[in-house]
C-alpha positions in Angstrom: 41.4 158.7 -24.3 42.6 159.2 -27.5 46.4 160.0 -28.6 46.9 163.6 -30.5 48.7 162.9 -33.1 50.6 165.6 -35.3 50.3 166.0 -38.7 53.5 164.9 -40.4 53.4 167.5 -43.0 54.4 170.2 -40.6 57.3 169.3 -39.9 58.0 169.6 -43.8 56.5 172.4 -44.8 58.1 174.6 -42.0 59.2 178.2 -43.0 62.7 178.5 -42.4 62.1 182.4 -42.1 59.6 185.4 -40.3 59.3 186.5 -43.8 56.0 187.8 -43.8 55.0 186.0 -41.2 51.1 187.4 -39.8 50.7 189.1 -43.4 49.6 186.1 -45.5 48.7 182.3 -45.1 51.4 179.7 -44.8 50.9 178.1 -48.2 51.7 181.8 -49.7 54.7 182.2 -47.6 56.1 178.7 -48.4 55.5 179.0 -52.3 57.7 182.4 -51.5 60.9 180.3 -49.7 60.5 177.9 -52.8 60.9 180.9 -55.0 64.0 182.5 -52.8 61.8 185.3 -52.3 63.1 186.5 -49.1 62.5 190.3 -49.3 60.5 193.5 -50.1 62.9 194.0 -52.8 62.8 190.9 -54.6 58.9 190.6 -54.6 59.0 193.9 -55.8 60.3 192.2 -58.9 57.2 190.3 -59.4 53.9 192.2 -61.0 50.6 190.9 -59.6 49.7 189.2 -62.1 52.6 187.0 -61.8 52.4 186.0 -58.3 48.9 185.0 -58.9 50.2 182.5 -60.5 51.7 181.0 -57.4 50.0 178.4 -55.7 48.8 179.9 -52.5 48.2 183.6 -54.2 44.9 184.7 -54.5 43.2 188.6 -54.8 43.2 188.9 -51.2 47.0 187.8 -50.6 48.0 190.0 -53.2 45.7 192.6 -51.8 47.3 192.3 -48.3 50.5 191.9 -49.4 49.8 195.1 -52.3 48.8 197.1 -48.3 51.8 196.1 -47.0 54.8 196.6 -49.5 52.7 200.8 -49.9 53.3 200.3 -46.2 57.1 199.8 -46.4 57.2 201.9 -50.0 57.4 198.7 -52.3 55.7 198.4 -54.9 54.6 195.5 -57.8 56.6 195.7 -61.1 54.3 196.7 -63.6 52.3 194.7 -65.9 52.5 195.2 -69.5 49.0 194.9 -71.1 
C-alpha cells in the first residue's frame, strides 16, 4: 500500500489568521496576510478594481467578498473613472 504523503507547500502557505476564512479561496485569503489586510476596515480601503489585481481575486471573490463586507456595512473605496 502506498504512503500518503503531504504536500510540503501547506505547511507554507498556512494562514496565520480566521480572516475570512469560509468566504473566499485560500490563495485570496493568503495574498490578503501578504498585504496585512487583516480587517473589514482596511479592505475597505481597497476599490474592486484594485484587489483584482491580486493574485487569487477574480469577479466572483470580489463578488462574495462585495456580499459580505454589505453584510457587515463595509464597503469598496470607490473607483475613479
Amino acid at each position: 500500500m502506498a504512503k500518503y504523503i503531504s504536500p510540503v507547500c501547506n505547511d507554507q502557505h498556512e494562514v496565520s489568521n480566521d480572516f475570512l476564512k469560509g468566504v473566499i479561496a485560500m490563495p485570496a485569503r493568503r495574498m490578503l496576510e501578504r498585504e496585512k489586510i487583516d480587517s473589514l476596515d482596511k479592505l475597505a480601503d481597497y476599490s474592486e478594481e484594485e484587489l483584482m489585481q491580486f493574485h487569487g481575486f477574480g469577479k466572483s471573490t470580489v463578488q462574495r467578498l462585495k456580499i459580505y463586507m454589505k453584510d457587515n456595512h463595509f464597503s469598496f473605496k470607490s473607483s475613479l473613472k
